[in-house]
C-alpha positions in Angstrom: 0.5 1.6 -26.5 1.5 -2.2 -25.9 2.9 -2.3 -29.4 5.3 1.0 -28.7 6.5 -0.6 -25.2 7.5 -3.8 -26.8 9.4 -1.9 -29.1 11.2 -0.1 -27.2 14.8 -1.3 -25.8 14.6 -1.7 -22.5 16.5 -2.1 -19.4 15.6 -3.4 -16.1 18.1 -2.2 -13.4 16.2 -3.8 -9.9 16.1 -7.0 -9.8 16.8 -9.5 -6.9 17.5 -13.0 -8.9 15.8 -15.2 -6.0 13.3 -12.9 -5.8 12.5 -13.7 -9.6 12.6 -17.3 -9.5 9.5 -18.3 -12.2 6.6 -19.6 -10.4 6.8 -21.9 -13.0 9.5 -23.5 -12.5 8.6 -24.7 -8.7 5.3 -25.6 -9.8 6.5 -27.9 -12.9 9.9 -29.2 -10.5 7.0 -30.3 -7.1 3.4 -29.5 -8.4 2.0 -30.9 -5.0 4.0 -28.4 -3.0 3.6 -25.3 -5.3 0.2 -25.2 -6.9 -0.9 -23.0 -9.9 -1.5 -19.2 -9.1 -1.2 -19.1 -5.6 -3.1 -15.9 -3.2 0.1 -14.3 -3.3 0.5 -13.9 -6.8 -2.7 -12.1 -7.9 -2.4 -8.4 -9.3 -4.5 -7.6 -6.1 -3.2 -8.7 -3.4 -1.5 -6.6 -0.9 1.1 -7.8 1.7 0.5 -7.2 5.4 4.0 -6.7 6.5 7.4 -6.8 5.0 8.2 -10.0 7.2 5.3 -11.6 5.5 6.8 -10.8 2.2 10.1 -12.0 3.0 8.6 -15.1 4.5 6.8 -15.9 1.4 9.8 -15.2 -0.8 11.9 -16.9 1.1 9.5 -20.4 1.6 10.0 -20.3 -2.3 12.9 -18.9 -3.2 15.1 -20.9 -0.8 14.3 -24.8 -2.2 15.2 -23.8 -5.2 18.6 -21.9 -4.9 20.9 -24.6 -4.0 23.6 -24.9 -6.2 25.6 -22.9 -9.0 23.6 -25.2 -11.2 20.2 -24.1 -10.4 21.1 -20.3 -10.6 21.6 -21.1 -13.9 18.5 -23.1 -14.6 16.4 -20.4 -13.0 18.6 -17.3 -14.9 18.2 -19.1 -17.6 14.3 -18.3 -17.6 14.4 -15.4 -16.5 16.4 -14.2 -18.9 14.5 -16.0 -21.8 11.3 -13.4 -20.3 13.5 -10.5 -20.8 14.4 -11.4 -24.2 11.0 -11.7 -25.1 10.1 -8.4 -23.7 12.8 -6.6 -25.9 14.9 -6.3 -22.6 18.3 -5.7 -23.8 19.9 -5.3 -19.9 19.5 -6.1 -16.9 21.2 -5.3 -13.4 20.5 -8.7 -11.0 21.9 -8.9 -7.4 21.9 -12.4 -5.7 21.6 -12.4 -1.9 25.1 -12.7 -0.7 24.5 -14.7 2.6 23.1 -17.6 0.3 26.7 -18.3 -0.4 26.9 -19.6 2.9 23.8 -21.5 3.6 24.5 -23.1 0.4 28.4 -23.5 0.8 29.1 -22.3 -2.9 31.2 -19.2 -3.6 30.0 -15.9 -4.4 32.3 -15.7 -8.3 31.0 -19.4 -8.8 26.9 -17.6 -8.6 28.0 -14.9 -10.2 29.4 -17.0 -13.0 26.6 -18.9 -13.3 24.1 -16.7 -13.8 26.3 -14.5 -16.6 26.8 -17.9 -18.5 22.7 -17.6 -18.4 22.5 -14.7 -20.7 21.5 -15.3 -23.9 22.8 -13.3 -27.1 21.8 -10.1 -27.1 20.9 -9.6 -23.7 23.5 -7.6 -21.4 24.0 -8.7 -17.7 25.4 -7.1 -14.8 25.8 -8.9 -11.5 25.7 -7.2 -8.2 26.5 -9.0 -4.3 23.3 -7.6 -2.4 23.1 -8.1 1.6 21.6 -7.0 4.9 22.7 -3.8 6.9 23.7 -6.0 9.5 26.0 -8.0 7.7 28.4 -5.7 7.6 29.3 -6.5 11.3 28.3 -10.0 10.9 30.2 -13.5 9.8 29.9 -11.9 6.6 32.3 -9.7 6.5 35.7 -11.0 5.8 33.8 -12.0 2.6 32.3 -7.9 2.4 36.1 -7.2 2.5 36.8 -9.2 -0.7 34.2 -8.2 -2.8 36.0 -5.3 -4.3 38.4 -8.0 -5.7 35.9 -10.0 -7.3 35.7 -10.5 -11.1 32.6 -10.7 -12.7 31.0 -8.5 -10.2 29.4 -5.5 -11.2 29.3 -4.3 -7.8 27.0 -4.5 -4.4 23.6 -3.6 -3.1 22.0 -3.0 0.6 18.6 -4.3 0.9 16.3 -5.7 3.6 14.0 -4.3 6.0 15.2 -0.7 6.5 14.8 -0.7 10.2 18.0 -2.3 10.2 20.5 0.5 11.0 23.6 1.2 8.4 26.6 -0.2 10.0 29.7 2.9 10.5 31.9 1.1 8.6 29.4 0.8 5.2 30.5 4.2 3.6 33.8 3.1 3.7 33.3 -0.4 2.6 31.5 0.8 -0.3 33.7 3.8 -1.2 36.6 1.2 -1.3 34.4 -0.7 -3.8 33.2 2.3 -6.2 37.1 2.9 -6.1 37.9 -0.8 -7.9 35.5 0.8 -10.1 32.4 -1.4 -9.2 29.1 0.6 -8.7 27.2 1.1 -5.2 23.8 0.6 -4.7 21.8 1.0 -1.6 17.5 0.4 -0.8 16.2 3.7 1.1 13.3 5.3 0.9 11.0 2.2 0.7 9.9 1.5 4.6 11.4 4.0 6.2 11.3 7.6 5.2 13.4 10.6 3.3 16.2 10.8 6.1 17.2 7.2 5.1 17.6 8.6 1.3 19.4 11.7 2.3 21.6 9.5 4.2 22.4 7.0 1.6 23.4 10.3 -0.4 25.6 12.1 1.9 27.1 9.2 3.9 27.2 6.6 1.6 28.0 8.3 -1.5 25.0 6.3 -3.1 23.7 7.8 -6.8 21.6 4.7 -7.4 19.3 4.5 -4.8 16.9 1.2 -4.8 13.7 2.5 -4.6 13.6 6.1 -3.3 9.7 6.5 -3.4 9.2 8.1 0.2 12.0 10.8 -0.8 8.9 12.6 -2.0 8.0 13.6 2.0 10.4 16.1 2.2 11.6 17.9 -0.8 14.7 19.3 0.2 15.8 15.6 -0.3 14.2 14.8 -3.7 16.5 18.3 -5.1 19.4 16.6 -3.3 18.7 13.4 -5.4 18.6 15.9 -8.5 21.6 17.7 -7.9 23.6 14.8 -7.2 22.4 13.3 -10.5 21.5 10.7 -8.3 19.0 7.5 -10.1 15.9 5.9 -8.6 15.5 2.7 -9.7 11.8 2.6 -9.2 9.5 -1.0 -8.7 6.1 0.6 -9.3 3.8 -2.6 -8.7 6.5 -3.7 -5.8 5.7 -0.4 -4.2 1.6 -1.0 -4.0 2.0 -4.5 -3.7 3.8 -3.8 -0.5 1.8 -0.7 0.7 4.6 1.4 -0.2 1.8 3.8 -1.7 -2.0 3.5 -1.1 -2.3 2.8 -5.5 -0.4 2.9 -8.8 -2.6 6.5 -8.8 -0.3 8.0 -6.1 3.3 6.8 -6.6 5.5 10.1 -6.6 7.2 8.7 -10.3 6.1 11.6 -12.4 7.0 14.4 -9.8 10.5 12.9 -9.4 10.6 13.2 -12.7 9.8 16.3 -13.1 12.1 17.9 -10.1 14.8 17.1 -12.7 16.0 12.9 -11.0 16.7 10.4 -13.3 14.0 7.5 -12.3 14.1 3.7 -14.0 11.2 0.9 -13.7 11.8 -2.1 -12.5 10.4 -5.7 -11.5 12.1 -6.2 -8.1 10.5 -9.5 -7.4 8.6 -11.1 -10.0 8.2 -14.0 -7.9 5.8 -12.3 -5.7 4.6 -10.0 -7.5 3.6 -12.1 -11.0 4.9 -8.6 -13.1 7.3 -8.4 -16.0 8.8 -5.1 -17.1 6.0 -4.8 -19.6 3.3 -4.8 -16.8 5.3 -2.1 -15.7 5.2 0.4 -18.7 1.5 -0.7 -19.0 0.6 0.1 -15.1 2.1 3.6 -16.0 0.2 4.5 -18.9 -2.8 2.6 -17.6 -3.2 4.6 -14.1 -0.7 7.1 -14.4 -1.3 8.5 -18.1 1.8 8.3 -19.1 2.8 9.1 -22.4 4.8 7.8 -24.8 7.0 10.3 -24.3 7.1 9.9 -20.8 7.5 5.8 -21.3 10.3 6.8 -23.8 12.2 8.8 -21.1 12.4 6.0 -18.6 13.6 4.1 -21.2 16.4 6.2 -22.2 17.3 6.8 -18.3 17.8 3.0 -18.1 20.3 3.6 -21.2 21.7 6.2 -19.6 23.0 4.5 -16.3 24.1 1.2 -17.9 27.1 -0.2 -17.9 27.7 -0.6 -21.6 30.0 0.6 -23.9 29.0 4.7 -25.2 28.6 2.8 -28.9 26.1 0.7 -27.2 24.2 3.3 -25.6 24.2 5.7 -28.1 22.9 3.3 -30.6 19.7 2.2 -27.8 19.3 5.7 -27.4 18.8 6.8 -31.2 16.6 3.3 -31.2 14.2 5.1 -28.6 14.8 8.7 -30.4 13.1 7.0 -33.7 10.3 5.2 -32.0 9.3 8.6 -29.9 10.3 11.7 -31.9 8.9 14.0 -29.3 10.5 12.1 -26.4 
């Protein structure tokens, strides 16, 4: 089984780049501040809250990211992982308010982690922010994005108690009309109205996420009939009590009411997974199959932003390593 997931070609399609920031990296840059394999980091431990989360993330992430320069050190790594993983894509956000504490603009991070991306390896860059910076200092910035170059388009993330400001569906139907994609994170701490709404008001088909759609089904056949993509974190999800186990995540019964679901790292950070661990966790505790592994392989294909020659050609690379997929 790890031979087949190696082979195939993979995508990953949520990832937050300070959020993936190799431990490494800290610990080799200030080993007396960030010693090796820290509580946090082990396979079993569970997060309290999603403040304590953040807090961690942020007490690590935020040293680091303080230049152009350094998004490209730490991209740099993290793309090298991918690489090694057969990861042929990846979608990354940064955190747009960094642009200001760190007084560098948005198309100079966006540059820098791009020029990070070795042969072979396709990268997509997306602006993610908080609910509440829509109505914040942020938003004469928010009103430029659509203009950007280099972006692949935007993302809301954050603590979902946050309410969605009015003037989001707007903002990002202005953006999916320079022809940038929308992403939005619902359905991870708060429930399947926050998923329904990203759908109907926002005009969202890649939701971040998604997992507590599964309370009320009338909302996981919206998500179908929409054609609407989870881009699932399966380790995020029980490392932050999203789900009680790996044993219980919804994955296979959104699969099977017909929506397209992906597997992702979200924050590899915290989390100590790769995309591997991933796959592996699924056919570990969930029995998937290789089938099933080849499917979410092919959805990652199937919502990238490549060329049809490019996906066509992943997609008959998966077709030959999984002839029943």
């Amino acid at each position: 089984m790890k031979d087949f997931i190696q082979a195939l070609p993979k995508t990953e399609t949520h990832l937050h780049v300070e959020g993936a920031l190799p431990y490494e990296l800290l610990a080799a840059w200030d080993p007396r501040r960030w010693p090796p394999d820290p509580d946090f980091r082990a396979r079993s431990y569970r997060y309290a809250t999603f403040p304590e989360f953040e807090r961690i993330l942020l007490e690590h992430a935020l040293p680091w990211f303080t230049s152009a320069e350094q998004y490209h050190e730490a991209a740099k790594s993290i793309f090298a992982k991918h690489v090694a993983q057969n990861v042929r894509y990846v979608e990354t956000s940064f955190h747009l308010p960094v642009t200001r504490f760190i007084n560098v603009p948005g198309p100079a991070i966006i540059a820098a982690i791009r020029s990070a991306a070795p042969a072979g390896l396709e990268v997509r860059v997306f602006a993610g922010m908080l609910r509440s910076d829509i109505d914040g200092e942020l938003r004469p910035t928010i009103d430029q994005l659509h203009t950007w170059d280099g972006l692949a388009g935007v993302d809301l993330h954050g603590h979902e108690v946050m309410p969605t400001a009015p003037d989001t569906a707007a903002i990002w139907a202005r953006i999916r009309a320079a022809g940038k994609i929308t992403k939005c994170h619902a359905g991870e701490f708060d429930g399947a109205g926050r998923v329904r709404e990203t759908l109907e008001q926002l005009g969202v088909r890649r939701i971040q996420h998604g997992v507590r759609a599964i309370e009320d089904p009338a909302v996981v056949q919206l998500a179908a009939d929409l054609g609407a993509t989870f881009d699932l974190c399966p380790l995020s999800n029980v490392g932050l009590q999203v789900v009680p186990s790996l044993s219980a995540h919804p994955i296979r019964r959104f699969m099977q009411a017909g929506v397209r679901c992906t597997v992702s790292t979200d924050d590899p950070l915290c989390f100590a997974n790769s995309i591997n661990d991933e796959y592996e966790a699924l056919a570990r505790e969930l029995n998937f199959t290789h089938a099933e592994l080849a499917q979410v392989a092919r959805n990652g294909w199937e919502v990238a932003e490549v060329s049809a020659t490019t996906r066509a050609g992943m997609l008959a690379v998966i077709d030959r390593l999984s002839p029943a997929g």
